[in-house]
Each structure stands twice: as structure tokens, then as C-alpha cells.
C-alpha positions as CSV (number, residue, x, y, z in Angstrom):
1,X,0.0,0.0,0.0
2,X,1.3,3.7,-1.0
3,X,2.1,5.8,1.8
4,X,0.2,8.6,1.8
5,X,1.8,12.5,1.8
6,X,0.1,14.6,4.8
7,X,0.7,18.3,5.3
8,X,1.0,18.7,9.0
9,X,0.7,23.0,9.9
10,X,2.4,22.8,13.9
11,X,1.4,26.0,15.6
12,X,3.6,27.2,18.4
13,X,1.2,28.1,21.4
14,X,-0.1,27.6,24.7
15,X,2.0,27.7,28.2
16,X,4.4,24.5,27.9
17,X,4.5,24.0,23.9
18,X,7.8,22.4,23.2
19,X,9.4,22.2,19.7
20,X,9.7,18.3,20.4
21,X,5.7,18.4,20.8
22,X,5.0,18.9,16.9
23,X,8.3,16.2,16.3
24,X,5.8,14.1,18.3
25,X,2.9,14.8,16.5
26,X,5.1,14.5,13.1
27,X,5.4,10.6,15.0
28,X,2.6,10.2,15.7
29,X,1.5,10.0,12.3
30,X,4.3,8.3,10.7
31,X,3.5,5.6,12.8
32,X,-0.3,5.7,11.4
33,X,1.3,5.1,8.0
34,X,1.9,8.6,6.7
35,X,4.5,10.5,4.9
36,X,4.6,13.5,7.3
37,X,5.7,17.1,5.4
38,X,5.8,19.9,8.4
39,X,5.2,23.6,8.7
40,X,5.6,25.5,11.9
41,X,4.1,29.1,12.6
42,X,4.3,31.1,15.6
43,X,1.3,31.5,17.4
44,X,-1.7,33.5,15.5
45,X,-1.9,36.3,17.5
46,X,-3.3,39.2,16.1
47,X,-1.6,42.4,15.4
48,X,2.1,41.0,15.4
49,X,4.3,41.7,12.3
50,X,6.5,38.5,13.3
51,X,3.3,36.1,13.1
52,X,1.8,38.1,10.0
53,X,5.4,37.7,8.6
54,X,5.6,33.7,9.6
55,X,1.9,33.2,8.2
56,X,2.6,35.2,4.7
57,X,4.0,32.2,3.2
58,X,0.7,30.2,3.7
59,X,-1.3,30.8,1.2
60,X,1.4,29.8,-1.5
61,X,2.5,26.8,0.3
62,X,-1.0,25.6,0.5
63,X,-1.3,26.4,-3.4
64,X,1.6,24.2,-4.3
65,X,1.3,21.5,-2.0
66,X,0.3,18.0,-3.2
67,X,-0.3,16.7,0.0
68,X,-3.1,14.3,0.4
69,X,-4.1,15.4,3.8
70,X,-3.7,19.0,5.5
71,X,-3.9,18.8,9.6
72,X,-3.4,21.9,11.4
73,X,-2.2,21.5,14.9
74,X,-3.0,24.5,17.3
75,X,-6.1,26.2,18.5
76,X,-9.2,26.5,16.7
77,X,-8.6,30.2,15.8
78,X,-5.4,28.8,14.0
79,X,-7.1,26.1,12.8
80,X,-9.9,28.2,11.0
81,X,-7.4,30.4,9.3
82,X,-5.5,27.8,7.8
83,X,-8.7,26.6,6.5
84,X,-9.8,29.8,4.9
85,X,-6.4,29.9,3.7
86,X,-6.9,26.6,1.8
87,X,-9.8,27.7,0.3
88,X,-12.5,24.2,-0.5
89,X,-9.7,21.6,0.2
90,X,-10.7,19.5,3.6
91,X,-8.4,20.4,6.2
92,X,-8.2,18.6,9.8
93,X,-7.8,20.0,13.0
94,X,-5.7,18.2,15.7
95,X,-6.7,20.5,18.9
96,X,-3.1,21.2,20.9
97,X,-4.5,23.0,23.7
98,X,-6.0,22.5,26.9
99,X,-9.7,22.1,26.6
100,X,-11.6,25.0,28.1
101,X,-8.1,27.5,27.7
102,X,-8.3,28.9,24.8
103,X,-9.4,32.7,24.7
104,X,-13.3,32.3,23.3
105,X,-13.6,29.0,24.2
106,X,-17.5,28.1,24.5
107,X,-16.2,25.4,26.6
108,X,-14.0,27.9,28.5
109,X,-14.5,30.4,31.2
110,X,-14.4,32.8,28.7
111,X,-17.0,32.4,27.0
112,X,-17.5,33.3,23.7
113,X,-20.2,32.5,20.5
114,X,-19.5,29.4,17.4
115,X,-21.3,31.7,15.3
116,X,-18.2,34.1,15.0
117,X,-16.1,32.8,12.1
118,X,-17.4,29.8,12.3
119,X,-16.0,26.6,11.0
120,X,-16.5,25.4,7.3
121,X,-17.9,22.8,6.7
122,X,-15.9,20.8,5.0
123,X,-13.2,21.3,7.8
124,X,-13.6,18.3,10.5
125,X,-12.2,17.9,13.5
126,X,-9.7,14.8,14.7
127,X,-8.6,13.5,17.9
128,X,-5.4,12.9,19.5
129,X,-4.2,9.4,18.7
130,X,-3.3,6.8,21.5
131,X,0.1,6.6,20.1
132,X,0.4,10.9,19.9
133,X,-0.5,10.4,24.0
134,X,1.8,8.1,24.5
135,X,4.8,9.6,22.1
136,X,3.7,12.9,24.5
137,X,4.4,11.4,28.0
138,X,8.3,12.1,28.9
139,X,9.6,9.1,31.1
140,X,12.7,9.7,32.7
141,X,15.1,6.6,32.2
142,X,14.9,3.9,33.9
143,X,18.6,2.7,34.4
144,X,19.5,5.7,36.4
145,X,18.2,7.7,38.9
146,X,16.0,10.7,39.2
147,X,18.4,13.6,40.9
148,X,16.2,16.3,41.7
149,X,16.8,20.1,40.7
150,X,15.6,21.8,43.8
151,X,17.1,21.5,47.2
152,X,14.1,21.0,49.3
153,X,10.4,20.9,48.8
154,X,8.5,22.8,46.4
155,X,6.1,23.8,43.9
156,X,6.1,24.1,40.3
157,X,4.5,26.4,38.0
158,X,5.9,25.3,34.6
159,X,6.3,28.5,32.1
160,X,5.7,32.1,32.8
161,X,3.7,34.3,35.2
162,X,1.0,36.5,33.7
163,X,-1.7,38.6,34.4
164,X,-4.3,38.3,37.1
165,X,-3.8,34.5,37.7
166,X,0.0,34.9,38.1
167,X,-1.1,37.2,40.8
168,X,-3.0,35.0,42.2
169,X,-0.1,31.9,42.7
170,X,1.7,34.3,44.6
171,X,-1.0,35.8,46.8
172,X,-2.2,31.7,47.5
173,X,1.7,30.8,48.3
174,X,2.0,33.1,50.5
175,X,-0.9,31.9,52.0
176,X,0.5,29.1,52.8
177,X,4.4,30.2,53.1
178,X,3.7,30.4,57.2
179,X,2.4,27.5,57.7
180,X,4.7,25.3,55.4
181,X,8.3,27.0,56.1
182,X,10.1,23.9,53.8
183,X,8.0,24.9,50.9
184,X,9.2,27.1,47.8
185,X,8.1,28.6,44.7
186,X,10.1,27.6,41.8
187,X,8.6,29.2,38.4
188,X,10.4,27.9,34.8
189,X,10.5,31.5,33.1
190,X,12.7,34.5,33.1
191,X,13.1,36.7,36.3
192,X,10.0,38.8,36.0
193,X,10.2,42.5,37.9
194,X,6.5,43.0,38.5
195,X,6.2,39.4,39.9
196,X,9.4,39.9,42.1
197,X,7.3,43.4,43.1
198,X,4.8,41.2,44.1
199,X,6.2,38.8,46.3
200,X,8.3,41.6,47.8
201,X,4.8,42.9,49.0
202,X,3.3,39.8,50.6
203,X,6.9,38.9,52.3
204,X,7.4,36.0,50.1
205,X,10.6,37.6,48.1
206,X,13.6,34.9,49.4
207,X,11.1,31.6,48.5
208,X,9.9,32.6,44.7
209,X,12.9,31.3,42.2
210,X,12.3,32.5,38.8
211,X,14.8,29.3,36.9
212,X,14.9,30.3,33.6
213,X,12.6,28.3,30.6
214,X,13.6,24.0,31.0
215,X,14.7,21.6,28.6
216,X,12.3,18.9,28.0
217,X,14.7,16.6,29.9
218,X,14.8,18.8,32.9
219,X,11.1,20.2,33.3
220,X,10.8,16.5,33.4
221,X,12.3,16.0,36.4
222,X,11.4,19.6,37.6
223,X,7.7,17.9,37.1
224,X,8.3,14.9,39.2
225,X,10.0,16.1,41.9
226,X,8.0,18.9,42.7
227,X,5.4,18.8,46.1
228,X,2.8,20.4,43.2
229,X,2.0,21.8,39.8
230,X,0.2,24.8,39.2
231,X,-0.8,25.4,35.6
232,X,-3.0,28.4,34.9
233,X,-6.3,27.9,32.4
234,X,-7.0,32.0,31.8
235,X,-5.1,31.6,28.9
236,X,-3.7,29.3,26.0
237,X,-2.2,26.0,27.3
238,X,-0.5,23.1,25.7
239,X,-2.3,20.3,25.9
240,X,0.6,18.0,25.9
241,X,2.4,20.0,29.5
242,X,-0.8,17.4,31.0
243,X,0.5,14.0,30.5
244,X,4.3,15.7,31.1
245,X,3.2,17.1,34.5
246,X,1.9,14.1,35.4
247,X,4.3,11.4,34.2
């Protein structure tokens, strides 16, 4: 039997997307018996010259390309430009990001309306595979042993602070800071000043660590050593930093 050529259009978005996650999806369906051709865009936020700039090529890619299939991997708002990018030829959606997080979500906390720019028809959606889950879960090896990164106990909030909600981590640690003195807050993301601001304010300034963006190897064992995971759903978030938080 032929193998088949697929288009697969990886978006880069969400708190916790990982280059390796759209290698995994690229996997994920060799394994299912396609010839995988890739395309990665930054995330479609409006208003930015650098995403306008990375989704210019688009249109003429999709003109040109033979591809069999077309499966565009990222939110739905990606998703629905790609498809009225490719005109009437069926394109998939492979949602990335956590249900309920995206920004107009009807599912969400946000809110939001279907009827705005609402899906073609001919554009259906598809599922994570059980071997895209699978391929998605980071084990550490087996043959040695799990050395943690921290010196102590603490928890984890994997990516950046933002807004309101990275407010609120602080405010609830040091909720908590008194009554559990072992207990840090280690975030993976760049020191932030207003954050730092923050903590300085509720006393909690010596026990937030800002430790810089992870490798996939060591938010790994950031993730499994930590005492909890906080992971915030007011905004975008990789679907794939679930099954990596909890391996």
C-alpha cells in the first residue's frame, strides 16, 4: 500500500508547547502510516508583524502542495485560518491546547459564541491518537536515577507568570508560606520584575525562584519532583504539559 503525503501545519502556542511536541505529532502520524511534510508558525496572535510575517508564506504553500491530507495542529482560531487559507480543500484539526483554555472558548471560562467565524464545513475535526498520547508522555530513564533540581520541597508552576492568575499563585503561596516554612516557589520563566514586586509585597521575596525556561529533559524531572504543579487555564495551554506534568 502507498504511503500517503500529509501536510502537518504545527502552531507554536499555549503555556508548555515544546518544539519536540509537533516532532511528536510528526510521530505520531508516521507511525499511522503517513509521509509527514511539516510547517511550523508562531502562534496567531493578532496584530504582530512576526506572526503576520511567519503566516505570509501560507497561502502559497497551500497552493503548491500536493499533500493528500492538511492537519493543522494548534487552536481552533489557527485552525480556521489555515482553512480559509486553503480555500474548498478539507483540512483537519488536531486541537493542541487544553480544553476550556483557549481565549473564546465556548467550553472555556471565557465564553465566547460558534457563530463568530465559524467553521467550514468541509473542515472536520480529529482527535489525538493513543500513540500521539503516548509519544507525548516524557519518562525519565529507567537505568539511572532521578536527581532532583531543587534542594528541598516545592512547587512548580511550569512556564511564565501572567496577568491576574500569576497574581493569584503568589497571593495563594504566600498563603501558605507560614504555615509550610520547607515549601518554595520555583517558576520555569525568566526573572520577572513586577512578579518579584509582588512577592516583595506579601513577604514572600527569598522563596519565589524564577529558573529560567527548561529543557524537555529537565522540566521533566522539575515535574516529578515537585510537592505540586500549578498550571494556569485564563489563557492558552499546551495540551501536551498534561500528560508531562503528570508522568
Amino acid at each position: 500500500m502507498p504511503v500517503r503525503p500529509l501536510l502537518l501545519i504545527d502552531v507554536a502556542e499555549g503555556l508548555g508547547h515544546l518544539e519536540t511536541d509537533a516532532r511528536l505529532r510528526a510521530r505520531a502520524a508516521e507511525v499511522a502510516g503517513w509521509e509527514v511534510r511539516g510547517l511550523r508558525l508562531p502562534a496567531d496572535a493578532a496584530g504582530g508583524r512576526d506572526v503576520d510575517a511567519g503566516w505570509a508564506t501560507l497561502p502559497s504553500r497551500l497552493a503548491t502542495e500536493g499533500a493528500d491530507e492538511i492537519v493543522v495542529a494548534g487552536s481552533r482560531r489557527a485552525f480556521r485560518r489555515v482553512a480559509a487559507a486553503a480555500g474548498r480543500r478539507p483540512v483537519r484539526w488536531w486541537p493542541t491546547l487544553l480544553p476550556g483554555s483557549e481565549p473564546g472558548d465556548p467550553n472555556g471560562s471565557g465564553g465566547g459564541s460558534r457563530a463568530a467565524g465559524e467553521t467550514p464545513a468541509w473542515c472536520v475535526e480529529v482527535t489525538g491518537t493513543a500513540a500521539a498520547f503516548d509519544l507525548a508522555v516524557v519518562r525519565p530513564p529507567r537505568e539511572r536515577p532521578l536527581v532532583p533540581l531543587w534542594d528541598g520541597a516545592f512547587a512548580l508552576v511550569p512556564g511564565p507568570l501572567a496577568g491576574s492568575w500569576g497574581r493569584r499563585v503568589i497571593e495563594t503561596f504566600a498563603g501558605v508560606a507560614a504555615d509550610r516554612p520547607e515549601l518554595d516557589l520555583v517558576v520555569l520563566a525568566d526573572l520577572d520584575d513586577a512578579f518579584v514586586r509582588i512577592a516583595r509585597e506579601l513577604g514572600v521575596y527569598a522563596r519565589v525562584h524564577f529558573a529560567g525556561a527548561a529543557t524537555p529533559e529537565a522540566e521533566n524531572t522539575w515535574c516529578a519532583t515537585a510537592a505540586a504543579a500549578l498550571v494556569p487555564l485564563a489563557g492558552p495551554v499546551s495540551a501536551s504539559l498534561v500528560p508531562r506534568v503528570l508522568a
